[in-house]
C-alpha positions in Angstrom: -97.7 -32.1 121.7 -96.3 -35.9 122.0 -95.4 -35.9 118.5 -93.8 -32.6 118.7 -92.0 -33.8 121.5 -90.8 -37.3 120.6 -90.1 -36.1 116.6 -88.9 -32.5 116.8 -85.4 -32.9 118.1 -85.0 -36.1 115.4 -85.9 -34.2 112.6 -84.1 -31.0 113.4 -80.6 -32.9 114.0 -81.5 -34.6 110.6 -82.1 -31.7 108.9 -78.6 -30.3 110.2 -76.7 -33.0 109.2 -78.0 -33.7 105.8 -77.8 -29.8 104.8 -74.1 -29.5 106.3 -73.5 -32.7 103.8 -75.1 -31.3 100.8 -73.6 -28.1 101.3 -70.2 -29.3 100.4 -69.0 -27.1 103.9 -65.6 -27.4 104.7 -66.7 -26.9 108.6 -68.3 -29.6 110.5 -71.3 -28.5 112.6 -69.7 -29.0 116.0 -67.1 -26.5 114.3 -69.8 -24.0 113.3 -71.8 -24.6 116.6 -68.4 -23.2 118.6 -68.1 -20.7 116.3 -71.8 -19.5 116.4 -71.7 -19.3 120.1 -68.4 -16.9 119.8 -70.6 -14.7 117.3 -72.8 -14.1 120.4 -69.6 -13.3 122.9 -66.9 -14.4 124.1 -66.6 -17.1 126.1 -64.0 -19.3 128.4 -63.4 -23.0 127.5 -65.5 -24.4 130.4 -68.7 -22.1 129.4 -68.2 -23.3 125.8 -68.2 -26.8 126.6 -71.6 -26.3 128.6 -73.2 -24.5 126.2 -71.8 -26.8 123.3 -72.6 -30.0 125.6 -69.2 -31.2 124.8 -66.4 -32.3 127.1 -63.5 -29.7 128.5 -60.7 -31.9 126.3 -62.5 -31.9 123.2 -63.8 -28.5 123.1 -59.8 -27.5 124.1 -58.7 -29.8 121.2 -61.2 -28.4 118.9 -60.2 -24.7 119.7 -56.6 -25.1 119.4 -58.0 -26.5 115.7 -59.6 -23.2 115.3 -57.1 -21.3 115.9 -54.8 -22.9 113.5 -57.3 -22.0 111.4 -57.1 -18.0 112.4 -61.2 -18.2 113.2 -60.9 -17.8 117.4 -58.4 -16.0 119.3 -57.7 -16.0 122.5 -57.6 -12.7 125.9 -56.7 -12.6 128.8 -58.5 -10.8 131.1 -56.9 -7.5 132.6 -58.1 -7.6 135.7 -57.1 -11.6 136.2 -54.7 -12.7 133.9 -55.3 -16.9 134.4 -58.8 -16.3 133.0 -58.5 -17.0 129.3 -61.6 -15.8 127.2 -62.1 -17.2 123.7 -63.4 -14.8 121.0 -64.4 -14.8 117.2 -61.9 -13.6 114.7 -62.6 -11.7 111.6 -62.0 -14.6 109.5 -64.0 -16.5 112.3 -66.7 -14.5 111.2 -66.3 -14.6 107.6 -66.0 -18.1 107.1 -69.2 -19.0 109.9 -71.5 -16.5 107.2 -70.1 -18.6 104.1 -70.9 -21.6 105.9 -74.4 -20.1 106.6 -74.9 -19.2 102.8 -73.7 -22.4 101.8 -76.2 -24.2 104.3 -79.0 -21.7 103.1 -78.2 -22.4 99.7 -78.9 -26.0 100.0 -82.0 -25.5 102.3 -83.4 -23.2 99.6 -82.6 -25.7 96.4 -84.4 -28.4 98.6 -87.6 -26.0 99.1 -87.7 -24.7 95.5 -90.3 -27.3 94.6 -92.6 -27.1 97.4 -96.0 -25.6 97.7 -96.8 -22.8 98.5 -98.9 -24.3 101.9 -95.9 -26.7 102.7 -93.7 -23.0 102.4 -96.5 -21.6 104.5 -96.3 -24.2 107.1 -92.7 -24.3 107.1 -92.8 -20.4 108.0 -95.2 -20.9 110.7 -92.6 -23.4 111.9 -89.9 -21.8 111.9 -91.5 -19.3 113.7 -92.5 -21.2 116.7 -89.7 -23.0 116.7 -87.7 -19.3 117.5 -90.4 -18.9 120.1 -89.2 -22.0 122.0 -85.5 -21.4 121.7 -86.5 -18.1 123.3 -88.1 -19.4 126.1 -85.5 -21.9 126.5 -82.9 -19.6 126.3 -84.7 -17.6 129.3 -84.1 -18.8 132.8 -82.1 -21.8 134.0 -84.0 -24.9 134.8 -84.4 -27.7 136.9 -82.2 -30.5 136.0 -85.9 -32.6 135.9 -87.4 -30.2 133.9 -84.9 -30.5 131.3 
């Protein structure tokens, strides 16, 4: 369990960053984060900096990027027009699952030469890993149990 815990957030944030690079993506992964969490919803600016962990002015900043781009879009509310809700765009969409495939592509090259155990373990991973962004994903915690 300590290993897990002092290694497992290292290597996964590795792992991200070196995929992203081989992949040749356009988007950066704060870029793809934002836009993953729109897949899941729309959401206002405040909500998307606490889920992204990012600051109010640099998730604004990088939205009004976004938008240049045509990938988020922004409603107002009908009920409350001040409320301003943030959403995915088609293209949104389309260029977050190229970004995936290119991402997948690399992880895939990289895994072409393992064994068939390391593949194995790597499954059983991957599974458990799902399991614990489930849980965390669950119910709001303690700010001392995070």
């Amino acid at each position: 369990m300590d290993y897990v815990a002092d290694h497992l957030l290292l290597h996964a944030g590795l792992l991200t960053r070196l995929l992203i690079k081989e992949s040749a993506s356009e988007m950066t992964r704060t870029e793809a984060g934002v836009l993953f969490t729109l897949s899941r919803g729309p959401r206002r600016i405040t909500e998307l900096a606490e889920l992204e962990g990012l600051a109010q002015p640099t998730v604004t900043q990088l939205v009004r990027r976004l938008e240049q781009q045509g990938w988020v879009g922004r409603d107002r509310l009908p009920d409350d027009g001040r409320v301003v809700l943030l959403s995915l765009t088609r293209a949104g969409e389309t260029a977050l699952d190229e970004f995936r495939a290119k991402v997948s592509a690399a992880l895939r090259a990289d895994m072409d030469g393992m064994s068939d155990r390391q593949l194995a373990a790597l499954e059983t991973a991957t599974e458990a890993l799902g399991t614990l962004v489930d849980v965390l994903q669950q119910a709001p915690r303690p700010a001392h149990a995070r």
